[in-house]
Steps between C-alpha positions, in 0.01 A plus 500: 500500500675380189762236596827681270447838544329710719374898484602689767294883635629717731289781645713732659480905508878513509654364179832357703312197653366391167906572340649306810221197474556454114889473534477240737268301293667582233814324689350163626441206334176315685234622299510669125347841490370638205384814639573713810177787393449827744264723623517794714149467673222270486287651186864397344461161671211465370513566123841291522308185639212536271719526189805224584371275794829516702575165701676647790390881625660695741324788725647746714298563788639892527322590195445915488179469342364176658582210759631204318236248653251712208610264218259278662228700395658516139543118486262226401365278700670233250821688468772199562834747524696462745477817724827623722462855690857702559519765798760680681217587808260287540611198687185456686322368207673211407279286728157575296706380203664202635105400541431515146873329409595804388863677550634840621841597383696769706693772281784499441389192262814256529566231249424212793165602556438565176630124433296393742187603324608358182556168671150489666353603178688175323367258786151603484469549114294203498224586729128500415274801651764752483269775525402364834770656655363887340151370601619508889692797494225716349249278765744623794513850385179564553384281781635510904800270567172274692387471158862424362555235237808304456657347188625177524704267232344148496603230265607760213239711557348802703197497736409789646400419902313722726715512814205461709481195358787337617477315828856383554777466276766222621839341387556261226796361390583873513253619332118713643225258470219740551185347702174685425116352616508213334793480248853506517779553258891549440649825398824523306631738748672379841340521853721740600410785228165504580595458869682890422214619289246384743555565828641897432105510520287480804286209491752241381683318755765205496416262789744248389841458267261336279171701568370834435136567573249745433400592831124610379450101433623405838220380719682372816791378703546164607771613746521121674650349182634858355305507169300809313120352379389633223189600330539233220567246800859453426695474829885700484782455732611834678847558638502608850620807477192617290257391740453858673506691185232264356320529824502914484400514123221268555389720830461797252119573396 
């Protein structure tokens, strides 16, 4: 992404959204935009990204043609563009994208959210391994949420972590360390977003204010001093009042 201007696409199959989305960039001043391009379908898409390498593309998911998650077919593996889907249904879906660190953005489009993009653009203009981010959305596309990947921003940068990975994430200064087998490392996000991201899914618990554990790497419950062992050997306090629902979930075959 250049740092003074930036090239914006809109694929849309009604012309309004991409008329309403260049006003208001046309009306803000974060970020320069040189271009606000459109197409009506992907092929469009396509051709457009080929031929000017937009920065910043925008997908409806209500395509007539196609689903919007198809530009991941029509991307490269490489592509670094940052990649924002629109809807007016499909709520349900923001969760496979909040995975990848991608964003949904409910029409109407309002200038706030809109902003909002724009501003985590700016902070993360510096990362390395952009594409990681496309890499784990296409991965999560086509593989069962046991399979799921997750994208995480370390240190100005992306990793891409397989969620089965993760043996417990817990509270830093704020922040999610994540603890995997034998390595552990801070996130730039706080505990509690990955506290909401996580635990919407079964197999993610949080034991503890400053604890959530994957309950696949649970191996037993020392119930005389209230702590979870784990299959790395790391020993976790559990709050009382988790005690029985730890105890069902680990009944389960």
């Amino acid at each position: 992404m250049q740092n003074n201007a930036i090239r914006v696409l809109v694929v849309d199959d009604e012309p309004d959204s991409h008329a309403i989305i260049a006003l208001m960039l046309s009306r803000q001043d974060l970020l320069r935009i040189d271009a606000c391009l459109y197409a009506f379908d992907l092929s469009q898409a396509e051709s457009l990204i080929d031929l000017w390498h937009p920065d910043w593309i925008m997908v409806d998911l209500d395509l007539s043609a196609s689903h919007g998650f198809s530009i991941a077919e029509r991307l490269s593996d490489e592509e670094d563009a940052e990649l924002t889907f629109i809807t007016a249904h499909e709520r349900e879906t923001a969760s496979i994208l909040a995975y990848s660190e991608l964003h949904l953005l409910q029409k109407p489009i309002n200038k706030h959210a809109l902003m909002q993009e724009l501003q985590f653009m700016l902070m993360h203009q510096a990362y390395r391994e952009k594409q990681t981010r496309l890499y784990t959305f296409k991965h999560n596309l086509s593989h069962p949420y046991a399979s799921a990947r997750l994208a995480v921003p370390v240190q100005q940068q992306w990793l891409c972590l397989p969620l089965q990975d993760i043996y417990f994430l817990c509270r830093k200064d704020g922040l999610a360390q994540f603890c995997l087998s034998e390595t552990q490392f801070l996130a730039e996000h706080s505990f509690d977003h990955y506290q909401r991201l996580l635990t919407r899914q079964t197999g993610f618990l949080q034991i503890h204010p400053q604890y959530i554990v994957q309950i696949a790497h649970v191996v037993d419950i020392d119930l005389a001093h209230q702590k979870l062992i784990m299959r790395n050997g790391e020993m976790l306090p559990v709050a009382a009042h988790k005690l029985p629902v730890l105890r069902q979930m680990l009944s389960k075959p």
